[in-house]
C-alpha positions as CSV (number, residue, x, y, z in Angstrom):
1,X,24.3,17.4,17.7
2,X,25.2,19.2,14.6
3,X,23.4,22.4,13.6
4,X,22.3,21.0,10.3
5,X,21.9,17.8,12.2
6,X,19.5,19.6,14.7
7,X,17.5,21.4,12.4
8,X,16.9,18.7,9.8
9,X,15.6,16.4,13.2
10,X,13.4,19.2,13.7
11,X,11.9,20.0,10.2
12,X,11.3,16.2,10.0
13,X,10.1,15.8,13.3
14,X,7.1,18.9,13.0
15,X,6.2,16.8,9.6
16,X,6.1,13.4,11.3
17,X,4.2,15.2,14.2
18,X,1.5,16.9,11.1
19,X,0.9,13.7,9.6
20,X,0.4,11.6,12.6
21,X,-2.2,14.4,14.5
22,X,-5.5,13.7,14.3
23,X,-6.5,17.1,14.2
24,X,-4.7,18.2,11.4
25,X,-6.8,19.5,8.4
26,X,-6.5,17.9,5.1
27,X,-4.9,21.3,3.8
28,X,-2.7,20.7,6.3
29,X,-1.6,16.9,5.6
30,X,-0.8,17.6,1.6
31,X,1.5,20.2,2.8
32,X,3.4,18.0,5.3
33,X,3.2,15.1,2.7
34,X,4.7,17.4,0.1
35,X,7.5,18.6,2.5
36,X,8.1,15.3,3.2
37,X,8.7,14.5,-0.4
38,X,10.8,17.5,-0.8
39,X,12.5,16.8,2.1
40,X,13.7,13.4,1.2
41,X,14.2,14.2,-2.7
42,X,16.9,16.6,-1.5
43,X,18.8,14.9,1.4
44,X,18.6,11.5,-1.5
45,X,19.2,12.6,-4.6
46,X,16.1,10.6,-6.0
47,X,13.1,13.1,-7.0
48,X,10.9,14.6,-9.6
49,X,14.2,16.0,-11.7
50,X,16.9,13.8,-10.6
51,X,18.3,12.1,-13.8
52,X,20.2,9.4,-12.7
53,X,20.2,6.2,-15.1
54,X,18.7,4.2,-12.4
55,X,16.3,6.3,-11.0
56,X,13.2,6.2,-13.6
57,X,14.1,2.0,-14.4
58,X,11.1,-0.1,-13.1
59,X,11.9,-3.9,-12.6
60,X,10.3,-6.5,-14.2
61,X,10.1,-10.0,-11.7
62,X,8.9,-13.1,-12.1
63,X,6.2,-12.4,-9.5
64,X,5.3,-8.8,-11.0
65,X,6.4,-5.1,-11.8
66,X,8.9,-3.3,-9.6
67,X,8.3,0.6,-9.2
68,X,11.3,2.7,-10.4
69,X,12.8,4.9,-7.3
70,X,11.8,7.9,-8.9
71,X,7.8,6.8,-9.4
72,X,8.0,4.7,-5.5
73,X,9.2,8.5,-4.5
74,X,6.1,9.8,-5.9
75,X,3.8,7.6,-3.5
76,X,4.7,9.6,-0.4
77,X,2.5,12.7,-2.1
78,X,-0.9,10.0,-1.8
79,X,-1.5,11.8,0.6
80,X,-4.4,9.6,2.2
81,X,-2.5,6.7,1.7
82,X,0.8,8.0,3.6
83,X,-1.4,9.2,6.3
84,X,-3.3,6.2,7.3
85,X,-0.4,3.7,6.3
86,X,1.8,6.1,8.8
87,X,-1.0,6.0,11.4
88,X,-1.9,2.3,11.4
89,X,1.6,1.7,11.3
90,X,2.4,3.6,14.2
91,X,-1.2,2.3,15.9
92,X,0.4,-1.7,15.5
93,X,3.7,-0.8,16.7
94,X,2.2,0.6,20.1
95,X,0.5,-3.2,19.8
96,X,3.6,-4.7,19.5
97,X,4.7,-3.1,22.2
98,X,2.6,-3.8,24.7
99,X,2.1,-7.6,23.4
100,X,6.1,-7.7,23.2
101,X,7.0,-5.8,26.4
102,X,10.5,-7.6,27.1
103,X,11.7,-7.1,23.2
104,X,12.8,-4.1,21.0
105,X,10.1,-4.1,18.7
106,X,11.4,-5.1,14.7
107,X,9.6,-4.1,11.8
108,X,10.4,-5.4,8.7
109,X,9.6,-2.9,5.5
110,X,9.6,-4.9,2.3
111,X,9.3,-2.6,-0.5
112,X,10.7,0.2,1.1
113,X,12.0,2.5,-2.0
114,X,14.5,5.4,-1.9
115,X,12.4,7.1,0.9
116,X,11.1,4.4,3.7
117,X,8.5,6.8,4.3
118,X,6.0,4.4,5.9
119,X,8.5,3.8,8.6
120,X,11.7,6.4,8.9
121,X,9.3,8.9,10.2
122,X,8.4,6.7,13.1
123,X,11.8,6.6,14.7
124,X,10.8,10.3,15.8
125,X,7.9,8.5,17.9
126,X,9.9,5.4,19.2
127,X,13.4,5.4,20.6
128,X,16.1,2.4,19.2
129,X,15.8,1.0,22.7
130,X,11.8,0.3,21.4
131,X,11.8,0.3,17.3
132,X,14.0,-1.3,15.3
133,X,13.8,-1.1,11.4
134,X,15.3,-3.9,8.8
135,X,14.8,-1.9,5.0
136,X,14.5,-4.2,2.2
137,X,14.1,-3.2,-1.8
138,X,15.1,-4.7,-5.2
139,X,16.7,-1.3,-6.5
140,X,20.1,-0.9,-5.2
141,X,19.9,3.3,-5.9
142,X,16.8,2.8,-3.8
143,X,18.4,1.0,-0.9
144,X,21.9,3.7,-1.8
145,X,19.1,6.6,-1.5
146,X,17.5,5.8,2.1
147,X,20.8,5.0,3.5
148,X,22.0,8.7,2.5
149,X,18.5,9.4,4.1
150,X,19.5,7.6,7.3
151,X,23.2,8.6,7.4
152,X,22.0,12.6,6.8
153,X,19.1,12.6,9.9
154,X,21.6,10.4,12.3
155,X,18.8,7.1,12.2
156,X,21.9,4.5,12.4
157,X,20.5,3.9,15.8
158,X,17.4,2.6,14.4
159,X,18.4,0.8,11.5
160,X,19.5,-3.1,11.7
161,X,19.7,-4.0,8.1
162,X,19.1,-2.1,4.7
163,X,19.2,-4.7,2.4
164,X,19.1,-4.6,-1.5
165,X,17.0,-7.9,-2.4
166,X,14.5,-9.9,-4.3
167,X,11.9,-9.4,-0.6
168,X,9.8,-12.2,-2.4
169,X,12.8,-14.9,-1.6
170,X,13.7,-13.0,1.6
171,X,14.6,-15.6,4.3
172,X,14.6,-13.9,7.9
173,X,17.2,-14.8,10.1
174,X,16.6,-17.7,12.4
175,X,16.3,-16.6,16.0
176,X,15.6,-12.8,15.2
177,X,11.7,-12.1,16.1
178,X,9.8,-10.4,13.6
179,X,7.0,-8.3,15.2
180,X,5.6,-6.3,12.6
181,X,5.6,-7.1,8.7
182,X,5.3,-3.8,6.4
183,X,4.4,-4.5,2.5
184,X,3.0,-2.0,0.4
185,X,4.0,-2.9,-3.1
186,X,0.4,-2.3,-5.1
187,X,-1.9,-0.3,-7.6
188,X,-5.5,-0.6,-7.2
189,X,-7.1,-4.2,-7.6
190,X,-4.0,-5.5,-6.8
191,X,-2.7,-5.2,-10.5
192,X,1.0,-5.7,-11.8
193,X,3.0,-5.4,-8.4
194,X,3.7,-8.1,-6.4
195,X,2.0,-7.8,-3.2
196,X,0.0,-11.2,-3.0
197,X,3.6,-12.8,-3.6
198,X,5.4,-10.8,-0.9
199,X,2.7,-11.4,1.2
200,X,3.2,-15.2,0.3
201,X,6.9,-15.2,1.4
202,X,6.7,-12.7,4.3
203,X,3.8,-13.3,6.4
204,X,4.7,-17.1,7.2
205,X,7.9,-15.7,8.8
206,X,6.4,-13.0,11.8
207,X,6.7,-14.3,15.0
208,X,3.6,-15.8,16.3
209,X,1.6,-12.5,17.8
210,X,2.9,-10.4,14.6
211,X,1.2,-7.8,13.1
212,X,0.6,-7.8,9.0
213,X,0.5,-4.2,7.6
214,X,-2.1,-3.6,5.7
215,X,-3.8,-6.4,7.9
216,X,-6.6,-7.2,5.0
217,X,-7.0,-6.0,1.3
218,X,-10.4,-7.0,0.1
219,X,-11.3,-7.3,-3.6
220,X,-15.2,-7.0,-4.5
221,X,-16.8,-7.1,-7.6
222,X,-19.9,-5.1,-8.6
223,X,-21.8,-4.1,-11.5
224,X,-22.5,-0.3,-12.0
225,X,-24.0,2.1,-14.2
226,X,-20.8,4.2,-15.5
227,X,-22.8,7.5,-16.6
228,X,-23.6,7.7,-12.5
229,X,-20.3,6.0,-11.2
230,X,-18.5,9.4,-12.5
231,X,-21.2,12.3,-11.9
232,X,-19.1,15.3,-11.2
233,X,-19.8,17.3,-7.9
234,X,-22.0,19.7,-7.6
235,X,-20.3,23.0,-7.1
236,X,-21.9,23.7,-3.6
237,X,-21.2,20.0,-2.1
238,X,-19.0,19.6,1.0
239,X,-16.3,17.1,1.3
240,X,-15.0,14.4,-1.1
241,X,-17.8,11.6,-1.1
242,X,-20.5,11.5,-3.6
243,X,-24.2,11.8,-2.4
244,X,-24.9,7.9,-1.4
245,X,-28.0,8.4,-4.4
246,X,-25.8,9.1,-7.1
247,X,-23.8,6.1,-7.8
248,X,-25.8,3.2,-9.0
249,X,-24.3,-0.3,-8.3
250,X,-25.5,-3.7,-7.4
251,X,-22.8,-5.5,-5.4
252,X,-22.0,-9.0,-6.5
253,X,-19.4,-10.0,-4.0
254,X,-15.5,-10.2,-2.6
255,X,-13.3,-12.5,-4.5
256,X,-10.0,-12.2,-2.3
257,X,-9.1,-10.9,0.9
258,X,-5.1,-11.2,1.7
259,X,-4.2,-11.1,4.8
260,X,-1.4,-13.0,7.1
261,X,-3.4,-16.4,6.6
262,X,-4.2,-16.0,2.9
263,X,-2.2,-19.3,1.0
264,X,-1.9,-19.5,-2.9
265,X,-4.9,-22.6,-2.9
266,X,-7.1,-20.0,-1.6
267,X,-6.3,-18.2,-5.0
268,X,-9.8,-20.0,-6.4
269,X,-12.2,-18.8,-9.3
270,X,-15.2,-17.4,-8.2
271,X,-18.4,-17.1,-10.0
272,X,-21.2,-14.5,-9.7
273,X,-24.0,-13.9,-11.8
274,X,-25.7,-10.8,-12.9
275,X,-29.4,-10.1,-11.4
276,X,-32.2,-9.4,-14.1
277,X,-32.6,-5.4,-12.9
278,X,-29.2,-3.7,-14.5
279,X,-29.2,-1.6,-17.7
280,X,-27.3,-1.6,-20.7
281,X,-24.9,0.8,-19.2
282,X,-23.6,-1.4,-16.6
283,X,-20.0,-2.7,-16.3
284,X,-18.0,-4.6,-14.4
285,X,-15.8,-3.0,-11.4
286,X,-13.5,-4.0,-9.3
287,X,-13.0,-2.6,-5.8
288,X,-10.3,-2.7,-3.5
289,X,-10.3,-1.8,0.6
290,X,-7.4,-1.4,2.3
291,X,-8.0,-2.5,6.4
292,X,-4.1,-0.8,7.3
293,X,-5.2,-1.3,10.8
294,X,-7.8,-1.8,13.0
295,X,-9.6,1.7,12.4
296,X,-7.3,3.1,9.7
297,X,-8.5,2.1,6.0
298,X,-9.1,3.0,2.8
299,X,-12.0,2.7,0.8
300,X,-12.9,3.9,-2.6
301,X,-11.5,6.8,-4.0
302,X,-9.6,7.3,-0.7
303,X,-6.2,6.6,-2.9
304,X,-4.8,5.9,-6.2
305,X,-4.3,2.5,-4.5
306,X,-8.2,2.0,-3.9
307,X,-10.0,4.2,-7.0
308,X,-12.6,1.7,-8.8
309,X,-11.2,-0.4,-11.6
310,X,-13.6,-0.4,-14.5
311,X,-13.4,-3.4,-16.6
312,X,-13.8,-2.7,-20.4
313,X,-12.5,-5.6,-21.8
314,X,-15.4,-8.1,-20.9
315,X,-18.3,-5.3,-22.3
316,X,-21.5,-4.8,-21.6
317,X,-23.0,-7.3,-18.7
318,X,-26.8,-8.5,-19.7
319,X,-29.3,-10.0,-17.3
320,X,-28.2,-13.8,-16.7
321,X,-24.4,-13.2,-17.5
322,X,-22.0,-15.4,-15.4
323,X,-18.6,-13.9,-14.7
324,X,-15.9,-15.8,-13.2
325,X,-12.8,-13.8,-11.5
326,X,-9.4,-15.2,-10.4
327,X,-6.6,-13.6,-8.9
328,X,-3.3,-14.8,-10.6
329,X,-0.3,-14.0,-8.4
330,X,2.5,-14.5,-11.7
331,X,5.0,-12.2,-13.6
332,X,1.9,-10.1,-14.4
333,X,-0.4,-10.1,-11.4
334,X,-4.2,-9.4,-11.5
335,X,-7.7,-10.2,-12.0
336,X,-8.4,-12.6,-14.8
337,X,-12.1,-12.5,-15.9
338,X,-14.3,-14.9,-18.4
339,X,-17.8,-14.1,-19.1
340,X,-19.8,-16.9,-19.6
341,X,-17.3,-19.8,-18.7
342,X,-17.8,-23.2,-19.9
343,X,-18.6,-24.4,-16.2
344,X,-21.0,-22.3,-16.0
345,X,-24.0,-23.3,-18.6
């Protein structure tokens, strides 16, 4: 092996090792998730200065919004979300595994930007023998950017396809099993990227046994009081969660949950109504919960992918009100809401 070869397998082994340890320290995981970032910016070409003309151009499809490369680069410093994603990942391809002994485990990553970070950092966990990787994205500098990724850290081994593509019309080859499905192509509620139509496409195709990743994103509506939703620590509170006391909301119910059996008729309107004890400071919010994997999830505020979604545009919610919700899986996915429908009265 190469000296630069060597030492580049090292650096990005002792990351992959930080992020995946369970006794690593929060301090701890931002720095490994912002080596990481650094790491790949420079070995791809695609970071926070690179000026390429296709770099900061998001795509526009006719199920939803494509991240640039530049802003899908950004993700891997979520630090939360690259942590558990990289953990449940790793946790269902240990499944697969042991439910697939006889095959080389393949994981398809839809969505997987210039970096691949939810899954190149696994090949330091798995040999080729075990884990093999198909890449797919829309961007071709994305697809142009992981491959300088995987030619510069020696992955070839790993790597059966890295394919530049629409993954929402992605056909997988007949014949070839498909253990575990990788899709992480979302903002919180679900909103403008299209993971409810890769989902649609991708899931149908895992071989029977598969694993989804995430397995199950939940959306919930609830009312709350605004003025207590966004109370600012106190200065002498430990950790990240708010006191359970100081956020007012009255839960009204989930609305979607995607997962590998989720079909587009089970896209339905539902109706909730509002309860006669809320104030006139209450709005609408939408919550999204991410199950990755078995134990590994996030939950509010975890991630940019999972922070509250306040909905302004319906106002203030009286006593009585009926809101319907519907998920709409088009060129401009998300949560459509009327207050007071027809239907309803």
């Amino acid at each position: 092996m190469a000296p630069r070869l060597g030492s580049l397998r090292t650096q990005f082994g002792k990351i992959t090792g930080c992020l995946l340890d369970h006794e690593s320290d929060p301090g701890q995981l931002r720095d490994a998730a912002i080596e990481l970032h650094a790491l790949f910016s420079e070995l791809s070409g695609v970071g926070d200065d690179s000026g390429g003309a296709d770099d900061g151009s998001e795509s526009r499809l006719p199920t939803g919004v494509a991240l640039s490369p530049k802003d899908a680069a950004r993700c891997v410093l979520d630090t939360a979300r690259t942590v558990r994603f990289m953990r449940g990942i790793h946790a269902a391809i240990q499944s697969a595994v042991d439910r697939f002994p006889d095959q080389p485990i393949h994981l398809l990553y839809a969505g997987c930007g210039p970096y691949a970070t939810l899954a190149l950092p696994l090949t330091m966990c798995f040999p080729p023998e075990q884990l093999q990787l198909t890449l797919l994205d829309i961007h071709q500098r994305s697809i142009a950017a992981v491959q300088q990724i995987i030619d510069d850290l020696g992955l070839h081994e790993w790597i059966r396809e890295n394919v530049c593509c629409d993954a929402t019309d992605y056909v997988h080859p007949l014949g070839s099993p498909l253990h575990v499905l990788v899709i992480e192509a979302m903002q919180r509620g679900l909103e403008k990227e299209p993971q409810v139509a890769l989902t649609f496409n991708l899931a149908r195709q895992l071989s029977d046994g598969g694993f989804l990743i995430p397995e199950e994103i939940s959306l919930t509506a609830c009312l709350a009081d605004l003025s207590r939703e966004f109370t600012l620590l106190p200065a002498d509170h430990e950790g990240s969660e708010l006191p359970e006391d100081t956020r007012h909301r009255i839960g009204l119910g989930s609305f979607l949950h995607l997962n590998a059996q989720t079909e587009a008729n089970d896209l339905r309107p539902t109706v909730f109504k509002a309860p006669e004890n809320i104030g006139s400071r209450t709005r609408l919010m939408i919550l999204t919960k991410i199950r990755v994997f078995e134990d590994c999830v996030l939950d509010d505020y975890d991630s940019g992918i999972t922070v509250p979604a306040v909905v302004h545009d319906v106002g203030a919610i009286k006593p009585g009100d009926s809101l319907q919700l519907s998920y709409e899986s088009g060129s401009l996915p998300g949560t459509r809401i009327m207050k007071n429908p027809p239907s309803s009265s």
